[in-house]
The first five atom37 places (N, CA, C, CB, O) and aatype in JSON, in Angstrom:
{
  "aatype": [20, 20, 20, 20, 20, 20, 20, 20, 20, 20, 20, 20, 20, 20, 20, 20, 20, 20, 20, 20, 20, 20, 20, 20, 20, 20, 20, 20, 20, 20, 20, 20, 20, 20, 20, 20, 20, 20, 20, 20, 20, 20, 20, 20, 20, 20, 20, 20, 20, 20, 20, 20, 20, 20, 20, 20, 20, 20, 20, 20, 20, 20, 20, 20, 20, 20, 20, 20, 20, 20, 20, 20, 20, 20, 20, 20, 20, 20, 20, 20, 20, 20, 20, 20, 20, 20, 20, 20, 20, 20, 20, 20, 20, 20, 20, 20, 20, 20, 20, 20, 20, 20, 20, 20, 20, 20, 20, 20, 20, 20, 20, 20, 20, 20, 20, 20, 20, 20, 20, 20, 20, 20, 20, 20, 20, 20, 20, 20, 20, 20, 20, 20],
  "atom_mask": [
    [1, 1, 1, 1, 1],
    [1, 1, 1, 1, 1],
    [1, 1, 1, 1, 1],
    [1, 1, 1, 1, 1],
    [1, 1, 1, 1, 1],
    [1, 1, 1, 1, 1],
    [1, 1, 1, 1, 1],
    [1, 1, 1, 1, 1],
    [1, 1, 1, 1, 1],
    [1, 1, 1, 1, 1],
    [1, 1, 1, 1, 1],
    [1, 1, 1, 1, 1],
    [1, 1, 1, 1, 1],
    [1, 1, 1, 1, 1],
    [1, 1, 1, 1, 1],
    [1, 1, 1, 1, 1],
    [1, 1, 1, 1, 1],
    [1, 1, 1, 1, 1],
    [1, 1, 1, 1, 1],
    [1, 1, 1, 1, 1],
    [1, 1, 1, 1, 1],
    [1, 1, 1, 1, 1],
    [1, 1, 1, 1, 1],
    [1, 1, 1, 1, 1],
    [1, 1, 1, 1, 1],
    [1, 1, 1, 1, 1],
    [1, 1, 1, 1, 1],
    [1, 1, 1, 1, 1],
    [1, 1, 1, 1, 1],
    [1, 1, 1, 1, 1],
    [1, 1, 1, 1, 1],
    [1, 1, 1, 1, 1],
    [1, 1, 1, 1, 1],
    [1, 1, 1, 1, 1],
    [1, 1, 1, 1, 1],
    [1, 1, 1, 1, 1],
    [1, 1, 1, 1, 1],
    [1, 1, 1, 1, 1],
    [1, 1, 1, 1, 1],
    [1, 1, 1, 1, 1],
    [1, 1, 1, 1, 1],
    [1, 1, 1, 1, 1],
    [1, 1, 1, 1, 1],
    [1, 1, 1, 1, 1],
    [1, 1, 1, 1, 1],
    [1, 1, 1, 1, 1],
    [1, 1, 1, 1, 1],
    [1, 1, 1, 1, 1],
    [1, 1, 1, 1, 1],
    [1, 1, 1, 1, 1],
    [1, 1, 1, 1, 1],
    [1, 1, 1, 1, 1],
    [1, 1, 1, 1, 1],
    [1, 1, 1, 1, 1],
    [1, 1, 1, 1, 1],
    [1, 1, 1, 1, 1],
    [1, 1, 1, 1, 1],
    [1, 1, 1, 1, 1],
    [1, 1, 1, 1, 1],
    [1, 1, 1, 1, 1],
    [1, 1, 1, 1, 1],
    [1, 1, 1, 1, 1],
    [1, 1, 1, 1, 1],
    [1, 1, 1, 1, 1],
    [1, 1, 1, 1, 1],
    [1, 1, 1, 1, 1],
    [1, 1, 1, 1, 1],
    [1, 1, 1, 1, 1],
    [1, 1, 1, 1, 1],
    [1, 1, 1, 1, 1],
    [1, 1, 1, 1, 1],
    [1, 1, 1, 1, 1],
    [1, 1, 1, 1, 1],
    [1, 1, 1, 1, 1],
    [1, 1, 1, 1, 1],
    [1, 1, 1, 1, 1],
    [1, 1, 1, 1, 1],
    [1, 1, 1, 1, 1],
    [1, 1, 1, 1, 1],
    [1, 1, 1, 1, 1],
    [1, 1, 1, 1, 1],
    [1, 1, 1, 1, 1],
    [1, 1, 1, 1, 1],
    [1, 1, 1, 1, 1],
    [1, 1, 1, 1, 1],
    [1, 1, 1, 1, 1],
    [1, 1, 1, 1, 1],
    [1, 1, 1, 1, 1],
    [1, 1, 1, 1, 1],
    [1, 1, 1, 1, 1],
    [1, 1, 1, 1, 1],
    [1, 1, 1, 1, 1],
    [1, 1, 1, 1, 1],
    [1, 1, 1, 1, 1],
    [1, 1, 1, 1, 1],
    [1, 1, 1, 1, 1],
    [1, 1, 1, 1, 1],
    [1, 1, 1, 1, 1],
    [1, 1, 1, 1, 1],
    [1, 1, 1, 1, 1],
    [1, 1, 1, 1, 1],
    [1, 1, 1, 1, 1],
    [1, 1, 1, 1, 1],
    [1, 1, 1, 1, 1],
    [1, 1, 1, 1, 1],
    [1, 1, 1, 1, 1],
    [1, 1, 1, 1, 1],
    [1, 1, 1, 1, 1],
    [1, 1, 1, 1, 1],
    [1, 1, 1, 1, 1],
    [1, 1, 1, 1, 1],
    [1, 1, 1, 1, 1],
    [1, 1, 1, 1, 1],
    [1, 1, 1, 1, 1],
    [1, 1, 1, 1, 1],
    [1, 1, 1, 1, 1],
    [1, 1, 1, 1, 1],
    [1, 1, 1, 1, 1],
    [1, 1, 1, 1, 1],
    [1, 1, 1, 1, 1],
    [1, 1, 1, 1, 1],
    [1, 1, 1, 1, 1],
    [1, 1, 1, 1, 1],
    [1, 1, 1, 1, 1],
    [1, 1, 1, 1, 1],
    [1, 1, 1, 1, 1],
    [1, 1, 1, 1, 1],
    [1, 1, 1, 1, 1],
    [1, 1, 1, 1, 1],
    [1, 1, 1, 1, 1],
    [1, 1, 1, 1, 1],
    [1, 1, 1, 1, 1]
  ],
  "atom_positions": [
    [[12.82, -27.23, -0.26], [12.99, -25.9, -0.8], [11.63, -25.2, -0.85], [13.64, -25.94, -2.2], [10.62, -25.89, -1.0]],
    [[11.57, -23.93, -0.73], [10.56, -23.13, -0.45], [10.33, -22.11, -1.64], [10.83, -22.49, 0.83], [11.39, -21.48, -1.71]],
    [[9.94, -21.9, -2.07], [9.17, -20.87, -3.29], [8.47, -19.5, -2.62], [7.73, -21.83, -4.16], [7.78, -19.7, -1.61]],
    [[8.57, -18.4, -3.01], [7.94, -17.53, -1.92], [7.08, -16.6, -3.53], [9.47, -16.4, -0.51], [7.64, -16.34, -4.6]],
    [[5.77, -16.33, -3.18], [5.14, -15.93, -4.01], [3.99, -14.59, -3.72], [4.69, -17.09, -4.42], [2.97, -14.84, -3.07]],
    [[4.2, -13.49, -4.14], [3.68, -12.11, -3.46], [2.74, -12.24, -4.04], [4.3, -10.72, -3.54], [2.4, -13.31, -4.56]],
    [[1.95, -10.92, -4.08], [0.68, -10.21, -4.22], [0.33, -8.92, -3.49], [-0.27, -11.07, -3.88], [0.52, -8.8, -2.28]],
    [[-0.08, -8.16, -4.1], [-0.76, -6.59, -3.29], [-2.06, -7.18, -2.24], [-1.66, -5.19, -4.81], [-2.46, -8.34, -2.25]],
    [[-2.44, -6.38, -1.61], [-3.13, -6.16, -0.38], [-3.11, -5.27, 0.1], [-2.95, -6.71, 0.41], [-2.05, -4.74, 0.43]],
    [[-4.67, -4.56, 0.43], [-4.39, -2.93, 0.93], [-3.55, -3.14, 2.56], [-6.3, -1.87, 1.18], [-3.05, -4.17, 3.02]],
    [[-3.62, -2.14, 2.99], [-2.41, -1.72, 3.76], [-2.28, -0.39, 4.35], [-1.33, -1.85, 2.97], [-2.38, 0.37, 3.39]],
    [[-2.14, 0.25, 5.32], [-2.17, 1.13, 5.57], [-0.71, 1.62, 5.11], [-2.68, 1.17, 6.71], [0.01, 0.71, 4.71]],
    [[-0.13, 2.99, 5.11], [1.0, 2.77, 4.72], [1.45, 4.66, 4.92], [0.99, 1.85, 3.08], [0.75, 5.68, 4.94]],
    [[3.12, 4.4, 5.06], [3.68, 5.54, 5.08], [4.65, 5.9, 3.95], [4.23, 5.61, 6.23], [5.03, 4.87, 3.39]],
    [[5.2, 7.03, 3.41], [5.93, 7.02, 2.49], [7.53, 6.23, 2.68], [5.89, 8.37, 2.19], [8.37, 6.02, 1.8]],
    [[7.58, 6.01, 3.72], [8.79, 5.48, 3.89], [8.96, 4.03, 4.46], [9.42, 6.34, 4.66], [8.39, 3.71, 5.5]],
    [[9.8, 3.11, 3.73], [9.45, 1.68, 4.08], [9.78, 1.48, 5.3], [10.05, 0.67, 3.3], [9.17, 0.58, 5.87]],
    [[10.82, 2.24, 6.06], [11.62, 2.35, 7.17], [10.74, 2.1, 8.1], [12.33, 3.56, 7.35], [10.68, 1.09, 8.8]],
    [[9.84, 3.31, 8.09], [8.76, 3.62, 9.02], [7.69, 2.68, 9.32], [8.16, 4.69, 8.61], [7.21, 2.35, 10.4]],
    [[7.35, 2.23, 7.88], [6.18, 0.95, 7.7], [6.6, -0.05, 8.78], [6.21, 0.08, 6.01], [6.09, -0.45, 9.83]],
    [[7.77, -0.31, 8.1], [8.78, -1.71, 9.24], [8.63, -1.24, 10.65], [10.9, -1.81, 8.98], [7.8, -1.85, 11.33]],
    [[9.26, -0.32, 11.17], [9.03, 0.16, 12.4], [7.92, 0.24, 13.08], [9.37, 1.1, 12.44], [7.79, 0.08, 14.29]],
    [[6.8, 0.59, 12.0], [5.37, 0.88, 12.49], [4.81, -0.65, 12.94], [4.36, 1.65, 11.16], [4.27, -0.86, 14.03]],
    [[5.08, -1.88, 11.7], [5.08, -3.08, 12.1], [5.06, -3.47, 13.61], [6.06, -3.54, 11.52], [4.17, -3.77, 14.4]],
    [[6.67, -3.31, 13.71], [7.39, -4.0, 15.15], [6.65, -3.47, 16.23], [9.08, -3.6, 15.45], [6.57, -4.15, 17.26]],
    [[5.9, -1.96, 16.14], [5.44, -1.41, 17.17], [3.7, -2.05, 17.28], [5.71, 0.24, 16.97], [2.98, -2.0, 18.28]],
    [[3.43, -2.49, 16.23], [1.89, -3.26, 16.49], [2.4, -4.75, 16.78], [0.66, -3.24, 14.91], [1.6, -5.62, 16.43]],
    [[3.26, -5.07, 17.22], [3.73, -6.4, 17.17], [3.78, -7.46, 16.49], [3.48, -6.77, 17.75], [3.35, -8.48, 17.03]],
    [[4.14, -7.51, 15.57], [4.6, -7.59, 14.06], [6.11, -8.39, 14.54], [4.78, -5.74, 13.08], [6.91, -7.71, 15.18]],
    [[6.45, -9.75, 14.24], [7.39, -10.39, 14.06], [8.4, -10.23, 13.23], [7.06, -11.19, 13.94], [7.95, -10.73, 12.2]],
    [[9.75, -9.76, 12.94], [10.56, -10.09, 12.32], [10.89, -11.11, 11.99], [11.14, -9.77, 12.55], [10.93, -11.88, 12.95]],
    [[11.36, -11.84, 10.4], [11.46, -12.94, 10.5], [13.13, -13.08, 9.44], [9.93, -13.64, 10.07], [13.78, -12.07, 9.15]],
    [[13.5, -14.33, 9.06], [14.46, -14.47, 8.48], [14.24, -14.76, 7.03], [15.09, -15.28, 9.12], [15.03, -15.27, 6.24]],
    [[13.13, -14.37, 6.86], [12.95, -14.86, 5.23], [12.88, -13.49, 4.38], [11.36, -15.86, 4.92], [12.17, -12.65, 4.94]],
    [[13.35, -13.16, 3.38], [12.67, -11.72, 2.24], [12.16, -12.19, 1.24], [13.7, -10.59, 1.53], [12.02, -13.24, 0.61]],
    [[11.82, -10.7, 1.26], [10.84, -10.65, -0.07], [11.09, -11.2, -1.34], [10.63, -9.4, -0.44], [12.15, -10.7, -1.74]],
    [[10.75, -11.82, -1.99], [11.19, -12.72, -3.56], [11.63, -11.36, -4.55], [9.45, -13.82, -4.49], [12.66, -11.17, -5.2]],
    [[10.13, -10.34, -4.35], [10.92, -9.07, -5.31], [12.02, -8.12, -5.18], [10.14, -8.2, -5.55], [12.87, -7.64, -5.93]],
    [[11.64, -8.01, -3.68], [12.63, -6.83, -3.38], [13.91, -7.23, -2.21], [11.63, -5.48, -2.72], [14.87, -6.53, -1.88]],
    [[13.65, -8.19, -1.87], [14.95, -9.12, -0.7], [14.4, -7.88, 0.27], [17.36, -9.21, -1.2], [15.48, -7.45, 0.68]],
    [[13.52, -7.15, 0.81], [13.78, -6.72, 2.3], [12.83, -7.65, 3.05], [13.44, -5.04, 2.64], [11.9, -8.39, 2.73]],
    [[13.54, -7.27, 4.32], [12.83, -8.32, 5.48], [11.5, -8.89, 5.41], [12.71, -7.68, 6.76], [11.07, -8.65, 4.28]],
    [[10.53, -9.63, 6.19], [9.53, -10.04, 5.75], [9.39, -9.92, 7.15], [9.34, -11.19, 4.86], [10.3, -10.13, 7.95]],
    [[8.18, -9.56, 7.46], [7.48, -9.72, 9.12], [6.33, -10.64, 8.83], [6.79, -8.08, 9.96], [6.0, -10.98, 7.7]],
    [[5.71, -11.02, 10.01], [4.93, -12.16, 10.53], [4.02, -11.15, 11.25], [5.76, -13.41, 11.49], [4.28, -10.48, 12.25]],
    [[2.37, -11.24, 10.16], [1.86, -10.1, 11.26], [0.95, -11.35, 12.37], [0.51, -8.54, 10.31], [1.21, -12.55, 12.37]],
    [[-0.02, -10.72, 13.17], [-0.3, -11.04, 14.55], [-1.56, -12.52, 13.89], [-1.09, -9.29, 15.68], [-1.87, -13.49, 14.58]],
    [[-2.03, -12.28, 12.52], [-3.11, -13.76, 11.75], [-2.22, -14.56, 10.74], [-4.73, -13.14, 10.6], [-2.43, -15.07, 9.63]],
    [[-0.83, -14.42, 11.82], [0.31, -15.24, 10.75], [1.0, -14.77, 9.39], [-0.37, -16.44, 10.22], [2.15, -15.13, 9.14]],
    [[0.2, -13.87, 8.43], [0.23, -13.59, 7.38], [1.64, -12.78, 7.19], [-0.97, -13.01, 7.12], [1.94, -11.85, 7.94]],
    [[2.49, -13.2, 6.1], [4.02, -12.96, 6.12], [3.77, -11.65, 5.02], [5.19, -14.5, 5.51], [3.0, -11.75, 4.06]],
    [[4.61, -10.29, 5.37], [4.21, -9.37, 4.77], [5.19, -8.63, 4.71], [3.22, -8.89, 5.17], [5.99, -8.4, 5.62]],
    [[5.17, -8.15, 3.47], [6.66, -7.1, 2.73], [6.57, -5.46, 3.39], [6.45, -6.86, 0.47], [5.86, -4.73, 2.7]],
    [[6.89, -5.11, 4.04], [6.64, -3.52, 4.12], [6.9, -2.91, 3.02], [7.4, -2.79, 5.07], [6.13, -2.12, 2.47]],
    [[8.06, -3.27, 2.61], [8.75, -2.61, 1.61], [7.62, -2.45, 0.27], [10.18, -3.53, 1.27], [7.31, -1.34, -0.19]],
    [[7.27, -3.28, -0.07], [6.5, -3.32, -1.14], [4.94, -3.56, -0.77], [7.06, -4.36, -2.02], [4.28, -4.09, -1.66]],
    [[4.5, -3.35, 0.02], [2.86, -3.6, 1.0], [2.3, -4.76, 0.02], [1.42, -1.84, 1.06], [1.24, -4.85, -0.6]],
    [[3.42, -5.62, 0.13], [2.82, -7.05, -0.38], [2.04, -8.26, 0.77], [4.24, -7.85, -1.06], [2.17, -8.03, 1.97]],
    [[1.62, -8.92, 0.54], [1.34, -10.31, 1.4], [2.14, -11.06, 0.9], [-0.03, -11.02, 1.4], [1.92, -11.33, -0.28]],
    [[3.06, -11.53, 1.4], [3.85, -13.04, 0.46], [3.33, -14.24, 0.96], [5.67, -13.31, 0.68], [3.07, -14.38, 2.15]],
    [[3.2, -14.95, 0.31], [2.64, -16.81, 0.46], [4.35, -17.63, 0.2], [1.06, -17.49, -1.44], [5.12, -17.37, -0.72]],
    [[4.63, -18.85, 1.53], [5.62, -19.61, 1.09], [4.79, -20.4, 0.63], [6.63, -20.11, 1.92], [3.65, -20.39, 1.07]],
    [[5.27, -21.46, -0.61], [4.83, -22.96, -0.86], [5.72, -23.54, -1.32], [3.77, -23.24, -1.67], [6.83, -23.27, -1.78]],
    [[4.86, -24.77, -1.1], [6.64, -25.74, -1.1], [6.54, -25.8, -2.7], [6.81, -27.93, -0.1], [5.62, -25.6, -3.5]],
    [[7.69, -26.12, -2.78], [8.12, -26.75, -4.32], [6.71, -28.06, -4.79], [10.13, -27.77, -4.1], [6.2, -29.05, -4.26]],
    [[6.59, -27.41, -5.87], [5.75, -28.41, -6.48], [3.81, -28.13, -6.3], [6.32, -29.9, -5.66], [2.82, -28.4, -6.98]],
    [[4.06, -27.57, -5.21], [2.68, -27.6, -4.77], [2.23, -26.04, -5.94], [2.52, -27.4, -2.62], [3.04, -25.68, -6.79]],
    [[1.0, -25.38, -5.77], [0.53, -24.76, -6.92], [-0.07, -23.61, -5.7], [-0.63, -25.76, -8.13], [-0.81, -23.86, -4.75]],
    [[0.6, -22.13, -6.14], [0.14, -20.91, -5.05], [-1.5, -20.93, -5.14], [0.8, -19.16, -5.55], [-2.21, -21.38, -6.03]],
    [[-1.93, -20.15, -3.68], [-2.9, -19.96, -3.46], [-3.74, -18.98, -4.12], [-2.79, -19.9, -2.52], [-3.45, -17.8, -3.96]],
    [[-5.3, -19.45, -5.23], [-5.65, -18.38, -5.68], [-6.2, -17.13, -5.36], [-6.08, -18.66, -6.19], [-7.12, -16.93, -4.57]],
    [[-5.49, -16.16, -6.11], [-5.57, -15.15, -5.79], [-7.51, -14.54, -5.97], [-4.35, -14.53, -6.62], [-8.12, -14.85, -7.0]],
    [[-7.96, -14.02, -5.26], [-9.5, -13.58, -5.47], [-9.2, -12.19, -6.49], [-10.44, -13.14, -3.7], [-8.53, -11.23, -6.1]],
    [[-9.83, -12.27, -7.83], [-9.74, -11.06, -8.46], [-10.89, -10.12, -7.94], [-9.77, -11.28, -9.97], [-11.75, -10.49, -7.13]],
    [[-10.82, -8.88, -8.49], [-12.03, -7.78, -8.0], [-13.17, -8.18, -8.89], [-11.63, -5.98, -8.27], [-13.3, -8.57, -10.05]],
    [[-14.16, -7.86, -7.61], [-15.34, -8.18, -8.93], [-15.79, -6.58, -9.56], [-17.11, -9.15, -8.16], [-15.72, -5.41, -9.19]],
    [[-16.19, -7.23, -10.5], [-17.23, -5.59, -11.38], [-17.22, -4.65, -10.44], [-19.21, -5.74, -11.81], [-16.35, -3.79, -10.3]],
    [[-18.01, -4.77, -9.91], [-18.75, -4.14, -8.55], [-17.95, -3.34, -7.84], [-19.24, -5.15, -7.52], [-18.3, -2.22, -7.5]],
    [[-16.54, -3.98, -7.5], [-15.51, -3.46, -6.52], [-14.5, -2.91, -7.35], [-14.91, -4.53, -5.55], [-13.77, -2.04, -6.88]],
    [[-14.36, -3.32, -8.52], [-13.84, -2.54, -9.68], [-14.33, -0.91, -9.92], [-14.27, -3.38, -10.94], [-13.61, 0.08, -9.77]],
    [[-15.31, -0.94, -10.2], [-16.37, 0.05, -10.66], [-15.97, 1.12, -9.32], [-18.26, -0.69, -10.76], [-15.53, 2.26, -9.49]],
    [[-16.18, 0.62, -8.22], [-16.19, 1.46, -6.9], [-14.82, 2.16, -7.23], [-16.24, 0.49, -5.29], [-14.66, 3.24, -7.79]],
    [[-13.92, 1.33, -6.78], [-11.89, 1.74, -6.87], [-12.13, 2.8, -7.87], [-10.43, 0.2, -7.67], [-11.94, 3.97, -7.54]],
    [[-12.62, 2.45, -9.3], [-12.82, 3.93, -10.41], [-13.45, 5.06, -10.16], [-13.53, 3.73, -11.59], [-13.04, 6.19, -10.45]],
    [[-14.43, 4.78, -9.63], [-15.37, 6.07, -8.76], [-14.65, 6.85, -8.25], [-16.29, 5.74, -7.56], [-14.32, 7.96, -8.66]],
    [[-14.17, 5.96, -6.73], [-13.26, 6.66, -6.09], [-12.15, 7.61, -6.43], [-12.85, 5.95, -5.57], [-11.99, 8.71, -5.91]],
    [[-11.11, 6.87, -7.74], [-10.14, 7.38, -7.77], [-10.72, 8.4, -8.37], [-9.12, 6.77, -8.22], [-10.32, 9.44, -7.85]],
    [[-11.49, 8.61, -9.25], [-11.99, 9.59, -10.26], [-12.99, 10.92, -9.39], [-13.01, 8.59, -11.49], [-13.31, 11.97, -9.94]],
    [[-13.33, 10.59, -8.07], [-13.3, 11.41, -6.63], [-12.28, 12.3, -6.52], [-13.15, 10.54, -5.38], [-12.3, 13.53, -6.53]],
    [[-11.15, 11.34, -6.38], [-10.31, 12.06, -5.12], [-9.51, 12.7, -6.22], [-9.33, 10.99, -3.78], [-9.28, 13.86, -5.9]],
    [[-8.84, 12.32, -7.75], [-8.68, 13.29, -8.7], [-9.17, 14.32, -8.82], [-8.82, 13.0, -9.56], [-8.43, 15.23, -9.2]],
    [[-10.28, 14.56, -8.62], [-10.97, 15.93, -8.59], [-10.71, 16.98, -7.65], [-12.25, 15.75, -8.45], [-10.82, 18.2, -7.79]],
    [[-10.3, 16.25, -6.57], [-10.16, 16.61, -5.37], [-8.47, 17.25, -5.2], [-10.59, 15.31, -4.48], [-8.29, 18.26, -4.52]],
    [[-7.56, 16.71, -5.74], [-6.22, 16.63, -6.25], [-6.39, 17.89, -6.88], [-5.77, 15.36, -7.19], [-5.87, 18.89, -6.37]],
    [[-7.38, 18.02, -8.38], [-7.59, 19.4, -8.93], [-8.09, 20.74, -8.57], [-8.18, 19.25, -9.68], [-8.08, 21.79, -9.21]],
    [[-8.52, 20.47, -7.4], [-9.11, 21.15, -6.4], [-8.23, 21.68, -5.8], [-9.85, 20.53, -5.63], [-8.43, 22.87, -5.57]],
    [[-7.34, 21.26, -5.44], [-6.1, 21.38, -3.84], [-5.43, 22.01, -5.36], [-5.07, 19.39, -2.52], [-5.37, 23.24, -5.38]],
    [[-5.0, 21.42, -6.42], [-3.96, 22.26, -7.35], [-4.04, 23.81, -7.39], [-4.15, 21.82, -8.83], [-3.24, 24.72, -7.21]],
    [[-5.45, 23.7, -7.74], [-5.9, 25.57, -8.5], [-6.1, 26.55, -6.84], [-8.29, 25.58, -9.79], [-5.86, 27.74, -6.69]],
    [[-6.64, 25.51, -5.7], [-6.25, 26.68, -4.16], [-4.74, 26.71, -4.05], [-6.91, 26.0, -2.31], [-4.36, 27.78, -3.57]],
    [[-3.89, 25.99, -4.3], [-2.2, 26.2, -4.06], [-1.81, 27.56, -5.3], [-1.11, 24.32, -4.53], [-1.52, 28.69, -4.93]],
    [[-1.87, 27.26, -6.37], [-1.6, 28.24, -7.14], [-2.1, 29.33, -6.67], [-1.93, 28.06, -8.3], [-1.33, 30.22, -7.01]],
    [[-3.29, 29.92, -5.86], [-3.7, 31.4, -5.89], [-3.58, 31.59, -4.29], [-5.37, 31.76, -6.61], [-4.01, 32.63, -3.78]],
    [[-2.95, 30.48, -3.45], [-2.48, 30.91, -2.13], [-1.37, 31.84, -1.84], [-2.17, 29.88, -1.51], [-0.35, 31.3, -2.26]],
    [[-1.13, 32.9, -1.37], [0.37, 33.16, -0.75], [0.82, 33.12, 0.87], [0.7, 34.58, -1.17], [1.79, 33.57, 1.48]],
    [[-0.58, 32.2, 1.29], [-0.69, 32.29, 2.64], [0.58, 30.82, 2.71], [-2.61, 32.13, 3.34], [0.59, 29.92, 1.87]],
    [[1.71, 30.91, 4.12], [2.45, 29.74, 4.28], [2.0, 28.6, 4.99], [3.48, 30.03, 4.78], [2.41, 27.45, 4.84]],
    [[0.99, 29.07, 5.91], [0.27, 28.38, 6.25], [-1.12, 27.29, 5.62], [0.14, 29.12, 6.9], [-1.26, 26.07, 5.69]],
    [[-2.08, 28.44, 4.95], [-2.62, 27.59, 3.99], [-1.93, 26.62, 3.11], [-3.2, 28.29, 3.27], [-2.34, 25.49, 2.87]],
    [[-0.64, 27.26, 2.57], [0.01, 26.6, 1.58], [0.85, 25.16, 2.24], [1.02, 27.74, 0.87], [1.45, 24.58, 1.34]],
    [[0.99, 24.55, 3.43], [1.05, 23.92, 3.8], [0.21, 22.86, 4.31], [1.5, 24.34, 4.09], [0.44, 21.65, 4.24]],
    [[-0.84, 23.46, 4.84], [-1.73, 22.5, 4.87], [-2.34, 21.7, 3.38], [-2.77, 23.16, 5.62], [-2.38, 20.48, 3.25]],
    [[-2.71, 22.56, 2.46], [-2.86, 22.49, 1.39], [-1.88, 21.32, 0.73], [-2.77, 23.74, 1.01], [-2.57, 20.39, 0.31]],
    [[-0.52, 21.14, 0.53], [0.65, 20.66, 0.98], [0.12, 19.24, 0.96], [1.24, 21.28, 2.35], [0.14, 18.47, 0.0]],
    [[-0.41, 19.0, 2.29], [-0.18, 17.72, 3.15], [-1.31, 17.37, 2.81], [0.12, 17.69, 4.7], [-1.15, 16.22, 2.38]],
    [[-2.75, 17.73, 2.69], [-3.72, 17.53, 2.36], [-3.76, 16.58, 0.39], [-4.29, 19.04, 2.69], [-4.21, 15.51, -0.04]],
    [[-2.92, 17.9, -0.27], [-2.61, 16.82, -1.57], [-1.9, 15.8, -1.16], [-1.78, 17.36, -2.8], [-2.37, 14.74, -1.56]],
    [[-0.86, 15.7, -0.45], [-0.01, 14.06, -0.32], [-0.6, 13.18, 0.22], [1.24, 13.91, 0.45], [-0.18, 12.04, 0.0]],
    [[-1.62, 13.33, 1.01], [-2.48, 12.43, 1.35], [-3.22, 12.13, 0.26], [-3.21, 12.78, 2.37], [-2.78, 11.09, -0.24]],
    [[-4.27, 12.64, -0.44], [-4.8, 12.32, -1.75], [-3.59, 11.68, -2.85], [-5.47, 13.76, -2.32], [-3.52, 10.52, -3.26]],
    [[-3.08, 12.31, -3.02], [-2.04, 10.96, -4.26], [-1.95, 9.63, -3.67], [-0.06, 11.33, -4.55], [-2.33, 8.52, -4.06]],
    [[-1.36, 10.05, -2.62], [-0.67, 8.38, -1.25], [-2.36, 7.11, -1.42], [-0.55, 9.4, 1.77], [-2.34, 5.88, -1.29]],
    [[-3.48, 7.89, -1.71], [-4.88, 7.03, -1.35], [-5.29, 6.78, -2.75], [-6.21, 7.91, -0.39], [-6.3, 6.1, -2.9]],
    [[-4.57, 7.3, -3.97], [-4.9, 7.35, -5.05], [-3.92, 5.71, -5.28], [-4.58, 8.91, -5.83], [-4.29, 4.56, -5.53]],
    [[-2.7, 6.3, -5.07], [-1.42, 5.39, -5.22], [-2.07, 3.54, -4.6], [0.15, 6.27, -3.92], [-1.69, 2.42, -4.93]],
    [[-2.88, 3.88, -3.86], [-3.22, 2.79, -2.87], [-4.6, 2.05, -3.93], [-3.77, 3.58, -1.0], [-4.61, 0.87, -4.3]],
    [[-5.62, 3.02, -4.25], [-6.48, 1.94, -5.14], [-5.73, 1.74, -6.28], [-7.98, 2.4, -5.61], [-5.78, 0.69, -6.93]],
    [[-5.0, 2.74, -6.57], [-4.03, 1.99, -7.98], [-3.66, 0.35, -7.93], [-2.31, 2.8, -8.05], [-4.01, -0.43, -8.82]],
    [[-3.04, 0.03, -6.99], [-2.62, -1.2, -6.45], [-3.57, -2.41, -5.92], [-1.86, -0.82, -5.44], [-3.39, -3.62, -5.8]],
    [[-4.58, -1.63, -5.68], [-5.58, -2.76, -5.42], [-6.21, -3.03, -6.52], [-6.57, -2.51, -4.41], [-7.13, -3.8, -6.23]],
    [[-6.2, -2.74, -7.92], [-7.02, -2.73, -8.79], [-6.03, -3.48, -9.82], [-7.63, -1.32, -9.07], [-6.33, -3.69, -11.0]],
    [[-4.74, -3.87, -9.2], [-3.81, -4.57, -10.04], [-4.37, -6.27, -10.11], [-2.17, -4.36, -9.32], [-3.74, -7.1, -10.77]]
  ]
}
């Protein structure tokens, strides 16, 4: 019997798990028969073996029964400190894109503007997770 045990790992990533998966298969990315422990979707086999959730931009580890998962490396200070920087960056940056959307009536600006914030949350959303 097999035990399957996740963890976060950055990841490039799209809002949609669909796509992630798809994006997978197209870097050649294995489908496999095993899921995810949290979320039961598929699990791919990327190209350095490593078994990986799209769904949840996890890494999963199998181990057998009995044996004790692989430790996880926490962040150090250092790389901690950075992830806070950053996010506390690109927040600003978020507040930035807020107060030009409110005084745009251009559809164009207001679109780019748009896509420009969803990218900033989506990179925010991403050190959130690495800092877990």
């Amino acid at each position: 019997m097999y035990l399957l045990w996740g963890f976060y790992m950055q990841q490039d990533n799209e809002s949609n798990p669909i796509k992630r998966m798809a994006e997978l298969l197209r870097q050649g990315a294995t489908l496999t028969d095993l899921s995810c422990p949290v979320c039961v979707s598929p699990l791919f086999r990327l190209h350095d073996g490593t078994l990986w959730c799209a769904k949840d931009e996890k890494k999963v580890v199998v181990v057998k029964e009995g044996e004790q998962p692989p430790v996880v490396q926490q962040t150090t200070p250092k790389t901690s400190v950075a992830y806070d920087k950053l996010e506390v960056i690109l927040m600003a940056k978020i507040a930035d894109i807020q107060s030009k959307i409110e005084k745009t009536n251009d559809i164009d600006e207001l679109q780019k503007l748009t896509v420009a914030l969803s990218e900033l949350l989506n990179n925010v959303d991403k050190i959130k997770k690495l800092k877990v």
